[in-house]
N, C-alpha and C positions, 0 to 999 in steps of 0.2 A: 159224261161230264168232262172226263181229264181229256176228250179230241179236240175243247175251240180251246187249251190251253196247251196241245202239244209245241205247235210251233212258235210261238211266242218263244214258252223253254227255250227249247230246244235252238231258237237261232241267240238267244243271250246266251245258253253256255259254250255255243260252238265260238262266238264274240269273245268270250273269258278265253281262250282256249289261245286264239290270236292275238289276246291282249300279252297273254307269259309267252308268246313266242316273240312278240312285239320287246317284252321285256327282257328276255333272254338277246336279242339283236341290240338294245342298249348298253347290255352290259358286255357283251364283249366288240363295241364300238363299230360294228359294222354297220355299213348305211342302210337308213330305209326302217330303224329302229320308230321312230317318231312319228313317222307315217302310218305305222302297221298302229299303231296304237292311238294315236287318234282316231283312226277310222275304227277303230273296234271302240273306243268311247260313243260316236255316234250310232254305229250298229246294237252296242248296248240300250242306248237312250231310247231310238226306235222301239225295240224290244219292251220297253217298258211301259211304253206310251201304248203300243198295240194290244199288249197287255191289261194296260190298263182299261182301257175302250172295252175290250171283252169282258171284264167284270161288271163297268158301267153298263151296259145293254143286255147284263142278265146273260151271258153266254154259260153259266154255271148251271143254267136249269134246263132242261130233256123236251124239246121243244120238237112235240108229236103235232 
């Protein structure tokens, strides 16, 4: 059950992961802060959307 929900995870937390380094680059004003972290808001959204689709279509159940 937890294998059609690994990579969804697993690409949203690696998304968090580049969103605080996104946010660590704004905070000490170096460029390119803004960009990392938009793009890890859409990599998040993805992530959730795919996610969610795998729950919609029953991906939770052992499908022999």
């Amino acid at each position: 059950m937890f294998y059609n929900y690994r990579y969804p995870i697993t690409l949203f937390l690696l998304s968090f992961l580049g969103m605080m380094l996104g946010m660590v680059l704004k905070i000490m004003h170096w460029p390119g802060g803004q960009l990392v972290i938009g793009s890890m808001v859409m990599v998040q959204a993805f992530s959730i959307i795919w996610l969610i689709i795998i729950i919609v279509k029953g991906g939770g159940k052992n499908e022999e």
